[in-house]
N, C-alpha and C positions, 0 to 999 in steps of 0.2 A: 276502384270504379267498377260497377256491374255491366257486363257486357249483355248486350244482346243478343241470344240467341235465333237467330231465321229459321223458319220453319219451311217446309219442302215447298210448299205452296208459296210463301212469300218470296224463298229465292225465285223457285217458277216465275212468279210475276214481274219478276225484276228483271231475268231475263229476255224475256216478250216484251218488253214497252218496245212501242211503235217509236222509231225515232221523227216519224212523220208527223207525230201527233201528240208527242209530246210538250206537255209545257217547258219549256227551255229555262223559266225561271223557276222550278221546282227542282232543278237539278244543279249540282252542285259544283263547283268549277277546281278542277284536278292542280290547277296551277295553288291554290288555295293547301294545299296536303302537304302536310311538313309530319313523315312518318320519322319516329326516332330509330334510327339503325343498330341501338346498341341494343335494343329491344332482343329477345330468343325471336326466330321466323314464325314460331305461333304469334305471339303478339304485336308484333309487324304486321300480319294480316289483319287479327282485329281491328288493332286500329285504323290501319288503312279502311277498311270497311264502315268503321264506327264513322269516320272523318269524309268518306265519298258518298255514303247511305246503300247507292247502287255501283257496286264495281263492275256491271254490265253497260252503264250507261249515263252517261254525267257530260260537263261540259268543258272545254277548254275554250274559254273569251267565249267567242260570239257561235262559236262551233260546236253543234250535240257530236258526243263521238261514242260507238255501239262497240260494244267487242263479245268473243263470244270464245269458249275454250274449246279444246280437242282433248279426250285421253288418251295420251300418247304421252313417251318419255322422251320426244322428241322435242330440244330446247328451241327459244326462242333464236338465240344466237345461230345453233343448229340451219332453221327454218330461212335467215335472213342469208347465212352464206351460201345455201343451195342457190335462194337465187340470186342472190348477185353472178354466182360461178353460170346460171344459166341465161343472164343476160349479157357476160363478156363473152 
């Protein structure tokens, strides 16, 4: 299967959709994504990609959810334990 390569512009675009103004049914519902894990992590991401369209922005049920990244080698597990540790 031929993958899609995004161009600078189109990931740009994808990360700016307005979740305010977005149409809710253009976008694709994450509960729907069934990535094969035995996949190498390059093609785990494709297709997770291939399969959400926008990995900045899609839906869960009735829910649009945005997310956006940071360069940093700073994990997500990382991020979750600082705070929890700084809300006990």
């Amino acid at each position: 299967m031929e993958q899609h390569i995004y161009t600078k512009e189109e990931l740009e675009a994808m990360k700016n959709v307005d979740i305010r103004t977005v149409d809710i049914d253009t976008l694709r519902d994450i509960r729907d994504v069934k990535v094969n894990t035995d996949l190498p992590k390059e093609e785990r991401i494709l297709d997770f990609i291939r399969q959400i369209g926008n990995p900045y922005c899609y839906r869960h049920g009735k829910y649009v959810v945005k997310i956006s990244f940071t360069d940093t080698d700073v994990t997500l597990e990382q991020r979750m334990l600082s705070y929890l540790r700084s809300k006990c």
